[in-house]
C-alpha positions as CSV (number, residue, x, y, z in Angstrom):
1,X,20.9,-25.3,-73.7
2,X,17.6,-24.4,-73.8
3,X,15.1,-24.4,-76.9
4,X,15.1,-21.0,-76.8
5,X,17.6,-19.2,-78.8
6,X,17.5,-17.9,-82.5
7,X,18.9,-20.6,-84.0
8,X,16.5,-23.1,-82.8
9,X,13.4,-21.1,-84.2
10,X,15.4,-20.4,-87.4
11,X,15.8,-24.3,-87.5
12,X,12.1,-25.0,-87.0
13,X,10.7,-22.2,-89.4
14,X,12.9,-24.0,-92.0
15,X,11.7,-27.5,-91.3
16,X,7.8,-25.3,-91.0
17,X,9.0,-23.9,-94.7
18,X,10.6,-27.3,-96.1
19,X,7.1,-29.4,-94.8
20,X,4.5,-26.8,-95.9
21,X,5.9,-24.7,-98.7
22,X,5.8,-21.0,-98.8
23,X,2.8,-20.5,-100.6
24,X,1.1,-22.7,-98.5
25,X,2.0,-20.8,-95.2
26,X,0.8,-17.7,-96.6
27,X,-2.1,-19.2,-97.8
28,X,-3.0,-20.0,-94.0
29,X,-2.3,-16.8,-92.9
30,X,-4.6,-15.4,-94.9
31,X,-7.4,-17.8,-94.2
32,X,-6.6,-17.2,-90.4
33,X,-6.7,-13.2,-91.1
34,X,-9.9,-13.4,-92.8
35,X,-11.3,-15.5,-89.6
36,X,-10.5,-13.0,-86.9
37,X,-12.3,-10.4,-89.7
38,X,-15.2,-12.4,-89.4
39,X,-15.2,-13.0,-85.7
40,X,-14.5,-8.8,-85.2
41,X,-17.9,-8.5,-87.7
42,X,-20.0,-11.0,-85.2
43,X,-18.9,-9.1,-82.5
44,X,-19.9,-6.0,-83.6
45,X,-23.3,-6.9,-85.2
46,X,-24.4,-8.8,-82.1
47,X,-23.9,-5.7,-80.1
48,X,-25.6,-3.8,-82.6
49,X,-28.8,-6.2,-82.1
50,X,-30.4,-5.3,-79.0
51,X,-32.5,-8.1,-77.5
52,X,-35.6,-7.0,-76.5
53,X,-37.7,-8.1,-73.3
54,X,-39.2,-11.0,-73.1
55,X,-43.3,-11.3,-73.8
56,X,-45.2,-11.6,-70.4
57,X,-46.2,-15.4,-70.5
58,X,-49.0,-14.7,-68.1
59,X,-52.1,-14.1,-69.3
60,X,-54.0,-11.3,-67.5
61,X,-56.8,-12.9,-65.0
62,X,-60.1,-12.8,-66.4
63,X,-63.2,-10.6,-65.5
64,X,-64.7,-11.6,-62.3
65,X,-67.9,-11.7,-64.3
66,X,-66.7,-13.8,-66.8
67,X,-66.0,-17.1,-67.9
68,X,-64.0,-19.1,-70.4
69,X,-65.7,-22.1,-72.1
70,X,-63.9,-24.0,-75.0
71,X,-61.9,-21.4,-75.6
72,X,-64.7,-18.3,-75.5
73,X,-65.1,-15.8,-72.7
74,X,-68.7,-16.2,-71.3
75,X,-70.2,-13.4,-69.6
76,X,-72.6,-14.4,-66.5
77,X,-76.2,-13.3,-67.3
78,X,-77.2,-12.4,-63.8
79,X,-75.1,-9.6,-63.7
80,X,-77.1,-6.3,-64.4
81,X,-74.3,-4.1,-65.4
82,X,-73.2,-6.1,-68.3
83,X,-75.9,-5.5,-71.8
């Protein structure tokens, strides 16, 4: 005895049909249809997207020469190589 067999589902789908209406009911399954198109479309563009790698966030090391001051590199005037 069970809630199971076909007659208890047919029972509830007519209560679902009674509450909701039919129109209603297919009314939902079309909004949940056009959903899972929309989810299967996100899917597929996000693997078409390729992220790409990350920027280095370190700055290379400056000259060993070389100086910054307020924001400017300064070059050290002893050095004979530089002009």
């Amino acid at each position: 005895m069970g809630f199971g067999g076909y007659g208890h589902w047919l029972i509830v789908l007519l209560i679902v049909v009674v509450l909701f209406g039919k129109g209603r009911i297919s009314e939902m399954m079309g909004d949940f249809g056009k959903g899972i198109k929309s989810f299967k479309q996100g899917l597929n563009e996000s693997e078409e997207v390729k992220p790409q790698a990350p920027a280095s966030q370190i700055p290379p090391p400056p000259a060993a020469n070389s100086a910054t001051l307020n924001g400017e590199t300064v070059i050290d005037a002893a050095d004979p190589k530089q002009p």
